[in-house]
C-alpha positions as CSV (number, residue, x, y, z in Angstrom):
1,X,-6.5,24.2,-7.7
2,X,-7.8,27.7,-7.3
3,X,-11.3,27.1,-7.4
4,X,-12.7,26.4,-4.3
5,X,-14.8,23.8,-5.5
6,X,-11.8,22.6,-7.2
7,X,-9.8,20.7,-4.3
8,X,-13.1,18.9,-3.5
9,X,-14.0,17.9,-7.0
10,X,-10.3,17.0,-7.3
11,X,-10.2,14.6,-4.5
12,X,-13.6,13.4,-5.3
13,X,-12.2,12.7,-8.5
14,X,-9.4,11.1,-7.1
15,X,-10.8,8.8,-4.6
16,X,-12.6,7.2,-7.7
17,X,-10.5,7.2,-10.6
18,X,-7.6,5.6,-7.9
19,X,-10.4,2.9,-6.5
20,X,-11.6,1.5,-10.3
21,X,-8.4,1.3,-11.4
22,X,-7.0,-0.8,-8.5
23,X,-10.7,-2.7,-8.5
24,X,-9.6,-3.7,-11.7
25,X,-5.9,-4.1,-11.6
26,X,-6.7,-6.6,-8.2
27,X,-9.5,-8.5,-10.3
28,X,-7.1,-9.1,-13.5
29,X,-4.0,-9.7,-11.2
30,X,-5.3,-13.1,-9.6
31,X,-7.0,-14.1,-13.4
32,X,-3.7,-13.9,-14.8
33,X,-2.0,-15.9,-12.6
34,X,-4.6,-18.6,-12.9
35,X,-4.3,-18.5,-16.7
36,X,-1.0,-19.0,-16.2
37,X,-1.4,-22.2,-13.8
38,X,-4.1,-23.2,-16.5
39,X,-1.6,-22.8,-19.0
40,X,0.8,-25.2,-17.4
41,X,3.5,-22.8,-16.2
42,X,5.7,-24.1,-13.9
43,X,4.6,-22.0,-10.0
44,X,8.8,-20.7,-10.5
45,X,7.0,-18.8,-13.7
46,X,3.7,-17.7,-12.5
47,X,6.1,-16.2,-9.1
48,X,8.2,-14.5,-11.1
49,X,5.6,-13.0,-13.3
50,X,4.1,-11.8,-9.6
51,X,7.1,-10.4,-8.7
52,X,7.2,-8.5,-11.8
53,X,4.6,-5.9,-11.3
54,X,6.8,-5.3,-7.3
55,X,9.7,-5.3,-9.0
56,X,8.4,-2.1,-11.2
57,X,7.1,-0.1,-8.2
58,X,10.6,-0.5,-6.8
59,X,12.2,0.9,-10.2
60,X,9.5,3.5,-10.6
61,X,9.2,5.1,-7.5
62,X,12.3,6.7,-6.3
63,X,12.0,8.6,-10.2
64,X,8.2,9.6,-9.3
65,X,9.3,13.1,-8.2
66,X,11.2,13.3,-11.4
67,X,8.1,12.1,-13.8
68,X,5.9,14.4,-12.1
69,X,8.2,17.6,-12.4
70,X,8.6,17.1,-15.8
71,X,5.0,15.9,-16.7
72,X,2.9,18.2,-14.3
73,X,1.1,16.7,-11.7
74,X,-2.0,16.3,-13.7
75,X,-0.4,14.8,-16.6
76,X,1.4,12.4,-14.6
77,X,-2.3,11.2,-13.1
78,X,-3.2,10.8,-16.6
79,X,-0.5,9.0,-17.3
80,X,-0.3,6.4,-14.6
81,X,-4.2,5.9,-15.3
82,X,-3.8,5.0,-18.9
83,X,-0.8,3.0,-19.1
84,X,-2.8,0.0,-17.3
85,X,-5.7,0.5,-19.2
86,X,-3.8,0.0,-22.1
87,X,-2.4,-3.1,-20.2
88,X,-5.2,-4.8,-19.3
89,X,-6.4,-4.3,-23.1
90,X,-3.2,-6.4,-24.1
91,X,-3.7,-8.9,-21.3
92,X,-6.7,-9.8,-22.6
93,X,-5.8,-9.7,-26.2
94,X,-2.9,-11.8,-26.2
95,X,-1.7,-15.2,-24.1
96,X,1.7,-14.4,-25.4
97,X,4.2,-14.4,-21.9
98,X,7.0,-12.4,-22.8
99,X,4.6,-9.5,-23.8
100,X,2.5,-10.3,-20.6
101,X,5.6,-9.8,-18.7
102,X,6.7,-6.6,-20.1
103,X,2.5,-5.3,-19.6
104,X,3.2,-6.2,-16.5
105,X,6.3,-4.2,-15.7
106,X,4.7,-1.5,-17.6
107,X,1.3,-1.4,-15.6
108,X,3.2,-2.1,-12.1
109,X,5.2,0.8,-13.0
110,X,2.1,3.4,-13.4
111,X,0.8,2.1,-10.2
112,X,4.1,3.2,-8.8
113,X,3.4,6.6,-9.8
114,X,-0.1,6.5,-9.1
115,X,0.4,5.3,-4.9
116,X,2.8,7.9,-4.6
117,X,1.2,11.0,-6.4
118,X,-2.4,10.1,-5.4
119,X,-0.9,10.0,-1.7
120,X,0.8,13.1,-1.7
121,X,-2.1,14.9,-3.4
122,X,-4.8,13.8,-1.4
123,X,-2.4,15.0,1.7
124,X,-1.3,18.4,0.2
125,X,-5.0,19.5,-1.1
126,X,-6.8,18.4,2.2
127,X,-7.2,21.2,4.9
128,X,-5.2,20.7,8.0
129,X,-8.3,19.7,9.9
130,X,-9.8,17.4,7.2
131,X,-6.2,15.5,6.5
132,X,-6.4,12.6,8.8
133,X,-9.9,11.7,7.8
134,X,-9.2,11.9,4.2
135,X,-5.8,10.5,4.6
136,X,-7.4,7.8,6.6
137,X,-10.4,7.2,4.2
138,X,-8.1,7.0,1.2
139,X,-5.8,4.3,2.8
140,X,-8.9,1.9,3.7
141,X,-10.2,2.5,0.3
142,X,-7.0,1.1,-1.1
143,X,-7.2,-2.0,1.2
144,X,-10.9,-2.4,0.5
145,X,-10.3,-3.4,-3.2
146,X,-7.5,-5.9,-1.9
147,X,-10.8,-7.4,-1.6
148,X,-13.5,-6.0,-4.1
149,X,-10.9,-7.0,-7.0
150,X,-10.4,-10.7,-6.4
151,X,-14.3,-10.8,-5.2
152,X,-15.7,-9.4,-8.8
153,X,-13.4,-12.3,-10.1
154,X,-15.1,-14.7,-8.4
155,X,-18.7,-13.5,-9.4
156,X,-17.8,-12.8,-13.0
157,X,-16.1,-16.3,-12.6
158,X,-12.5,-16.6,-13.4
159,X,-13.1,-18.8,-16.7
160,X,-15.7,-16.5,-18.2
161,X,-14.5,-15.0,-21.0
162,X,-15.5,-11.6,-19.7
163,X,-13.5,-11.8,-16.6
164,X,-10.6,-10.0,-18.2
165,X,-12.6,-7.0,-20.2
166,X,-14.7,-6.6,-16.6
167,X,-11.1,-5.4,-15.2
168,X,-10.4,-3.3,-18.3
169,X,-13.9,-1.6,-17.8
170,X,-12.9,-1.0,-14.2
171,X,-9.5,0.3,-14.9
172,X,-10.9,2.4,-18.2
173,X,-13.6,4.2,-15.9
174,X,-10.8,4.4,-14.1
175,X,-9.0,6.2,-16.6
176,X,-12.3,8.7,-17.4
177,X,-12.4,9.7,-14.1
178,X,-9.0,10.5,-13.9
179,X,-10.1,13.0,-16.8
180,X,-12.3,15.1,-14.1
181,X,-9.8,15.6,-12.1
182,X,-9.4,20.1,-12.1
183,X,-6.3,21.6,-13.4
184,X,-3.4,21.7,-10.4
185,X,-1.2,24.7,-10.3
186,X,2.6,23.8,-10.5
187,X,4.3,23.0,-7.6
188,X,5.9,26.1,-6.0
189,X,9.1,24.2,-5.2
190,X,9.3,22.5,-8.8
191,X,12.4,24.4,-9.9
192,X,14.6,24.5,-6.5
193,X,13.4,20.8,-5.5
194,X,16.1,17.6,-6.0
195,X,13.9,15.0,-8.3
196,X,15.0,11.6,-8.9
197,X,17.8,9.5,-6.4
198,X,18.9,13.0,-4.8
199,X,15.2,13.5,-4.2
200,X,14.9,10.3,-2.2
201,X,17.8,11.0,-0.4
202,X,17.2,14.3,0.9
203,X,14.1,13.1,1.9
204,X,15.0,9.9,3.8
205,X,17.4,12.4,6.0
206,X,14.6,15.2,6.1
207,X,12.3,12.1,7.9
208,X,14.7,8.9,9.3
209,X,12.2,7.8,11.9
210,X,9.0,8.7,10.1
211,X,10.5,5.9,7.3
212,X,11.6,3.7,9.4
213,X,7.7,3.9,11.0
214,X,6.6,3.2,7.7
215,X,8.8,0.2,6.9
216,X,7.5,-0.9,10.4
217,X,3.8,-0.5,9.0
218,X,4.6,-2.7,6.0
219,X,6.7,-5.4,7.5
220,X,3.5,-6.2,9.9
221,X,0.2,-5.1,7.3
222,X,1.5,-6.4,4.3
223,X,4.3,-8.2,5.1
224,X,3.3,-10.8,7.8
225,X,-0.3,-10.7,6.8
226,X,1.0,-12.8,3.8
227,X,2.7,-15.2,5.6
228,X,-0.2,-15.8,8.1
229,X,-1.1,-19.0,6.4
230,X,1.8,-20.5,7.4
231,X,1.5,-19.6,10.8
232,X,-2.0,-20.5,11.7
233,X,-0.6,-23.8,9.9
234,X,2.2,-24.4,12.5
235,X,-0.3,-23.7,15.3
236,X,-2.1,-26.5,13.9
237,X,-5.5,-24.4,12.5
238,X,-7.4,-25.9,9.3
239,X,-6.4,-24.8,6.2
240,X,-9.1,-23.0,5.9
241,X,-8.4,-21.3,9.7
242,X,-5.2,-20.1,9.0
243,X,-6.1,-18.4,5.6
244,X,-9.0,-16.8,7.8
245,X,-6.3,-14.9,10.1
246,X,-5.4,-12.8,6.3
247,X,-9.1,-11.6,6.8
248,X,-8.6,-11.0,10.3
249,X,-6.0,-8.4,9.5
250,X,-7.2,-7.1,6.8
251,X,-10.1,-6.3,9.5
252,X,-8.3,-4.6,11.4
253,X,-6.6,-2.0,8.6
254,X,-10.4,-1.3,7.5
255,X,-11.3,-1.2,11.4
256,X,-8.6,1.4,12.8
257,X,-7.4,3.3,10.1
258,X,-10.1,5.9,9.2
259,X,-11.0,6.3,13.3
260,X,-7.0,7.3,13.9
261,X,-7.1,9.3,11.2
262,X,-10.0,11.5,12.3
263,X,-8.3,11.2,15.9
264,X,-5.1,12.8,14.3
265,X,-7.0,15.8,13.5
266,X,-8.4,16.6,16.8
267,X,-5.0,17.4,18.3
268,X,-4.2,21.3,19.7
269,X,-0.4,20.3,18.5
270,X,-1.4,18.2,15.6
271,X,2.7,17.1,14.8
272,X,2.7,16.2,18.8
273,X,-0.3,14.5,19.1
274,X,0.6,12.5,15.6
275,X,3.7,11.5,17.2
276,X,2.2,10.3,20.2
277,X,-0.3,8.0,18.3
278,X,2.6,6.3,16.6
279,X,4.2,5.8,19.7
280,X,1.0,4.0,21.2
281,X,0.6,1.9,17.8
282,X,3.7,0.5,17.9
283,X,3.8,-0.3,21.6
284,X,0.6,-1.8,20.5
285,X,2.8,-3.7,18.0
286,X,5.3,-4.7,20.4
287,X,2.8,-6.2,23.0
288,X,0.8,-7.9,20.7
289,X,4.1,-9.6,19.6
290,X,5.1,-10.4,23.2
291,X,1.9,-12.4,23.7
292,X,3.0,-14.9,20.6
293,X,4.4,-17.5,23.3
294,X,0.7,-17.8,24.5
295,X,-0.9,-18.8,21.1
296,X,-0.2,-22.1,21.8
297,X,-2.6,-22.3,24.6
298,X,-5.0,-19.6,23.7
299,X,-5.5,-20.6,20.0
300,X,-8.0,-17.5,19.5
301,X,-5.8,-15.3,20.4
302,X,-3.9,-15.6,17.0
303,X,-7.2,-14.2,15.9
304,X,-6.5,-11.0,18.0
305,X,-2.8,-10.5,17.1
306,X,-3.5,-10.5,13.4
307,X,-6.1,-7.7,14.0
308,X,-3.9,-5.9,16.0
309,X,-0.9,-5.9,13.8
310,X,-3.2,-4.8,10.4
311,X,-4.7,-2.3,12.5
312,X,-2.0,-0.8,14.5
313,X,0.5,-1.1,11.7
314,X,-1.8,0.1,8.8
315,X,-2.4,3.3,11.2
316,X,1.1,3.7,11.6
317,X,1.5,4.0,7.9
318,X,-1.4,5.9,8.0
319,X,0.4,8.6,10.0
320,X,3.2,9.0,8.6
321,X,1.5,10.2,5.2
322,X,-0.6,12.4,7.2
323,X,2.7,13.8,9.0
324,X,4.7,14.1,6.0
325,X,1.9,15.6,3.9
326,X,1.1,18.2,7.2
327,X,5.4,19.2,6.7
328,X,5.4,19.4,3.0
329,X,4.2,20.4,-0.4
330,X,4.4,20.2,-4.6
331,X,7.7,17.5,-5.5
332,X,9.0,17.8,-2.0
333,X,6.2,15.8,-0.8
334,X,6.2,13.5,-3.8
335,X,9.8,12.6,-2.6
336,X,9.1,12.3,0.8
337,X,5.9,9.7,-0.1
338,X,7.7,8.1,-2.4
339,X,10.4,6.7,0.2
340,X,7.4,6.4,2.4
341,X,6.2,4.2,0.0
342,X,9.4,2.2,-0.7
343,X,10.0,2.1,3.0
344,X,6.9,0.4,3.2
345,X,7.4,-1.8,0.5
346,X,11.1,-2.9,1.9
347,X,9.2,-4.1,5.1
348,X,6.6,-6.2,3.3
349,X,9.2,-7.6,1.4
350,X,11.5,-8.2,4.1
351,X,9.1,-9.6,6.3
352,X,7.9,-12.1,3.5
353,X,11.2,-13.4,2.8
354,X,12.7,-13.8,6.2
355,X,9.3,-15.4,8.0
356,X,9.2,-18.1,5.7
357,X,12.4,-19.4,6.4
358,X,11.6,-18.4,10.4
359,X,8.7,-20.4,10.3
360,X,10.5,-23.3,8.5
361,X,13.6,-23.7,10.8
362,X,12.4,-22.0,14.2
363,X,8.9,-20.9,14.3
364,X,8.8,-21.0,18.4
365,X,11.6,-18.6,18.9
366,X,13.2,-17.6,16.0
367,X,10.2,-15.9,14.5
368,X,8.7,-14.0,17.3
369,X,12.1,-12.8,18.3
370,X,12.5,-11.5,14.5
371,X,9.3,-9.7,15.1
372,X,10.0,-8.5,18.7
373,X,13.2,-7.4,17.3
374,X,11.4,-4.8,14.4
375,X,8.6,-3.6,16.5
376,X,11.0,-2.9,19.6
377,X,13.2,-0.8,16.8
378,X,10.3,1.2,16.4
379,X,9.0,1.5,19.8
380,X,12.6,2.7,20.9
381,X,12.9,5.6,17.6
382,X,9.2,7.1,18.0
383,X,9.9,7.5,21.4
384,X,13.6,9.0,20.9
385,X,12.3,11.2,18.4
């Protein structure tokens, strides 16, 4: 961006285009699946078709360095902002599943590309003493339209038949903005830099523990946020309680994020004084998952441990893009955030899938000790490293 208006405009640009298009994309997510319920598909279905859109970031995003090398960096922006437009347009077209599922693979796949390019270029194009707070800005504007999307469904109403063109308006302006964004000189390491698998690779050796902080991150945010239901359920909370402790955590990524993130610029040894936050984070981690055995007594304290694992493992995250993107530059960063991102995803995923069944068969020992386990794994390699 050689202008010097340009990086601004550029991240301006970015911030906006990357918060209507997931504003929409989070308001036509839930309206599908209820169509689908509405429709009579069996929950098996309406999971699957869920899973789909995952299942495309996972397939998507160790290739984003490639994409991006081949496309430009700008192009590729384009790309990943049109392809769910065009999505959206079809989801509201058609009630046909098949060709919902494949819109969905398609559209999950661009916002593969999109998290991992709007990451890195939001790191690479912020000075080294604006990076944290834009870093941190960027990541609780994501997590804000966890919650704008599904809200606008609510006040449009999910049966209205302009719930589904609301989200492709969203995800168009989306698409306009994206259009605004300033012409970004090619990556200086686009010829010499390994794209694709080799790319991911080299970067997951370049940065073990920073991944394994970021896989730490998603196994507690995103990961045990969703199964928080079923916890507050087998502490014996309402219903309504235990969905509550979602909200709880999701408070506490909007809380912390941004404020460690500003922190992370104030350092006199920024890479030291990053690596010593993640340290404290995920001792914060750990203790907050030692004090599980005394929920049982103190029920508001599960109110306490779901804020303190959003915040302190959404800040971890948090950091490591801001580290990474401090390191690195052109499609040697997109690498880099693209395991970050797949790291981050693993630990979501993992957490999902192994808590339920915790919580099922051994909810008193079994799951704290799983949890205690993955936030003493990274307490013990931020502190080796």
């Amino acid at each position: 961006m050689p202008a010097t208006r340009a990086p601004a405009l550029g991240l301006a640009a970015l911030f906006v285009s990357t918060f209507l298009e997931l504003v929409g994309y989070f308001m036509v997510t839930p309206w599908l699946l209820l169509q689908l319920k509405g429709a009579a598909v069996s929950s098996t279905v309406a999971g699957l078709f869920a899973a789909t859109g995952w299942a495309a970031i996972f397939l998507v995003t160790p290739f984003s360095s490639w994409v991006t090398r081949a496309l430009g960096r700008r192009p590729t922006l384009w790309l990943s902002a049109a392809v769910p437009a065009l999505a959206c347009c079809g989801f509201a077209l058609t009630r046909e599943l098949p060709v919902w599922f494949a819109l969905e693979l398609l559209a999950g796949a661009a916002s593969g590309l999109r998290w991992v390019l709007s990451e890195a270029l939001v790191a690479e194009f912020s000075t080294a003493r604006t990076r944290g707070r834009n870093v941190g800005l960027f990541e609780t504007m994501v997590g804000a339209t966890f919650v704008i999307g599904p809200a606008l469904l609510v006040w449009v109403g999910a049966d209205a038949p302009a719930a589904p063109w609301v989200a492709v308006g969203c995800v168009a302006a989306g698409l306009l903005v994206s259009l605004l964004i300033p012409p970004v000189p090619p990556a200086d390491d686009a010829p010499a830099a390994h794209v694709g698998l080799r790319g991911v690779w080299a970067a997951l050796r370049a940065h073990p523990v920073i991944m394994l902080a970021g896989f730490v991150g998603g196994f507690f945010e995103a990961g045990i946020t969703s199964v928080l239901p079923l916890y507050g359920l087998s502490l014996g909370l309402t219903a309504a309680a235990a969905a509550l402790l979602v909200s709880a955590s999701g408070l506490g990524s909007a809380v912390l994020m941004l404020p460690v993130g500003m922190l992370a610029d104030r350092f006199a040894d920024p890479a030291q004084g990053r690596r010593r936050l993640m340290r404290i984070l995920a001792t914060v981690t750990l203790a907050a998952t030692c004090a599980m055995p005394f929920v049982a007594q103190l029920g508001w304290l599960a109110w306490l441990l779901a804020f303190l694992w959003g915040g302190a493992a959404g800040s971890l995250y948090t950091l490591a893009m801001i580290d990474i993107g401090a390191r690195e530059q052109g499609i040697t960063l997109v690498n880099s955030t693209a395991v970050l991102v797949l790291s981050y995803t693993l630990g979501s995923t993992c957490a999902s899938a192994a808590s339920g069944w915790l919580l099922d068969h051994s909810p008193l020992l079994g799951f704290p000790l799983a949890l205690a386990g993955v936030a003493l794994a990274g307490c013990i390699a931020l502190r080796r490293s």
